[in-house]
C-alpha positions in Angstrom: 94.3 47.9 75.2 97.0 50.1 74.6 98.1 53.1 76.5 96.7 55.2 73.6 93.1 54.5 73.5 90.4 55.7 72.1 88.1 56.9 74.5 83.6 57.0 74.2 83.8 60.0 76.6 82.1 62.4 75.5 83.0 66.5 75.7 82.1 68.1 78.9 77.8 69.3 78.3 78.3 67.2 75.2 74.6 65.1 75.8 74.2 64.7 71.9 73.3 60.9 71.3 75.9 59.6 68.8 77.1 56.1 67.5 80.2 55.1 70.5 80.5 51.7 69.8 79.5 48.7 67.8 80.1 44.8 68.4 80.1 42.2 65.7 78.7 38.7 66.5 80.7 35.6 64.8 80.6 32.0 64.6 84.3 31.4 64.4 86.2 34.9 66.1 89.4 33.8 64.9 87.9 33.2 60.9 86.2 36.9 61.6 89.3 38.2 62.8 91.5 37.4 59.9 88.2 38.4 57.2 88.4 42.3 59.2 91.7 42.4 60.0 92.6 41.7 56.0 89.2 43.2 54.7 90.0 46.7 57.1 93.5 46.7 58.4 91.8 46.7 61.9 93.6 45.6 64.9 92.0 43.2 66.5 93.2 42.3 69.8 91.8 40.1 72.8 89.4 42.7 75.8 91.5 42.7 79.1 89.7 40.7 81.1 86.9 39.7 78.8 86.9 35.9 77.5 85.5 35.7 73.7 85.7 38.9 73.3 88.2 41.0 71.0 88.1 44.3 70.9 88.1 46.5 67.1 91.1 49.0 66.8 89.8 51.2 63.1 92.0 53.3 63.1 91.7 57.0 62.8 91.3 59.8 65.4 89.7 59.5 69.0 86.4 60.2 67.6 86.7 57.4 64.9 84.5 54.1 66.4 85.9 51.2 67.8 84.4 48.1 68.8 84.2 44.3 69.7 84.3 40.8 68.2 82.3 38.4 70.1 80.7 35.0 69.9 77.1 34.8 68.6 74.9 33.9 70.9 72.1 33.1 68.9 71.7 31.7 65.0 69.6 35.8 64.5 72.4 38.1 66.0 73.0 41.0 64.5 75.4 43.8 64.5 74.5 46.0 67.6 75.5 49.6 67.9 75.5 51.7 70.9 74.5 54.8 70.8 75.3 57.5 73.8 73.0 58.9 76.4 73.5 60.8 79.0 71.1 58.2 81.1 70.1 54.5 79.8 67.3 54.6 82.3 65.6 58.0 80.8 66.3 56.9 77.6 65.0 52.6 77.9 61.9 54.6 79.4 61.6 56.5 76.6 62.3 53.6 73.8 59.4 52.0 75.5 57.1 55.0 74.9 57.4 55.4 71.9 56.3 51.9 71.0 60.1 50.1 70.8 61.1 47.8 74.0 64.1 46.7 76.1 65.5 43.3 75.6 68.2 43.6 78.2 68.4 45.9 81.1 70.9 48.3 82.5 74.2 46.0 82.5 77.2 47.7 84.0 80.6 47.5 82.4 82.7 47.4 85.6 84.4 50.8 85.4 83.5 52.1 82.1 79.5 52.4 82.2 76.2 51.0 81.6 74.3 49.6 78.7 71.0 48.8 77.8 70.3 46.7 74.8 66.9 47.7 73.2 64.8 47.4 69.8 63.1 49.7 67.5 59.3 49.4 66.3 60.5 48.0 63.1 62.6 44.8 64.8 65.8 46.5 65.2 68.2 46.0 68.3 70.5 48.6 69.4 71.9 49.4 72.3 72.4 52.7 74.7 75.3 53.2 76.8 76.2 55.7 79.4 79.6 56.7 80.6 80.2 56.3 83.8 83.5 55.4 85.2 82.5 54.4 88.7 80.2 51.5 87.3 80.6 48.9 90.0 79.4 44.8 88.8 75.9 43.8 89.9 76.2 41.7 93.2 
């Protein structure tokens, strides 16, 4: 990424969940690359560090979203959008009380945060994600 990146940090007290990110499964990244990159004018540009894995320059102001191209890992994948929480625990707990369930636990994003990928009562997945810049990699 480039030195001026947009950042999913929210405001100081800011604890208001909002859409922060969104990834975009694909059969062929390079053939979805060209199709957004024409279709948009996004930059799309390998993740540092990440194989199959692009990250999605819009555009716009900090607050405008960015997000990833990755390969699909199953025929059903949909778009996934993460939505910000002050804690993916509280808030898994909570999608799982009120009827929805988690379909992948608390995952750390080594130095960036933590995510928890989830699904709504009516078959949706999304995902929660909480900032934290000291997440360390599961050992």
């Amino acid at each position: 990424m480039s030195a001026k990146r947009k950042t999913t940090k929210a405001k100081k007290n800011d604890n208001t969940p909002r859409l922060v990110w969104f990834e975009i499964p694909a059969d062929d990244i390079a053939r979805a690359r060209k199709f957004y990159s024409s279709m948009f004018g996004w930059k799309i540009k390998p993740f540092p560090g990440m194989k199959d894995y692009m990250h999605i320059d819009t555009g716009g102001s900090d607050e405008t979203l960015d997000g990833g191209l990755m390969v699909r890992k199953h025929p059903q994948q949909p778009i996934t959008n993460y939505v910000a929480v002050p804690s993916v625990e509280k808030a898994a707990a909570k999608v799982c009380k009120l009827g929805g369930q988690v379909c992948v636990g608390k995952t750390p994003v080594p130095g960036t945060g933590y995510f928890v990928v989830c699904q709504d009562t009516e078959n949706n997945v999304f995902a929660l994600w909480e900032r934290d810049d000291g997440a360390k990699p599961v050992s």
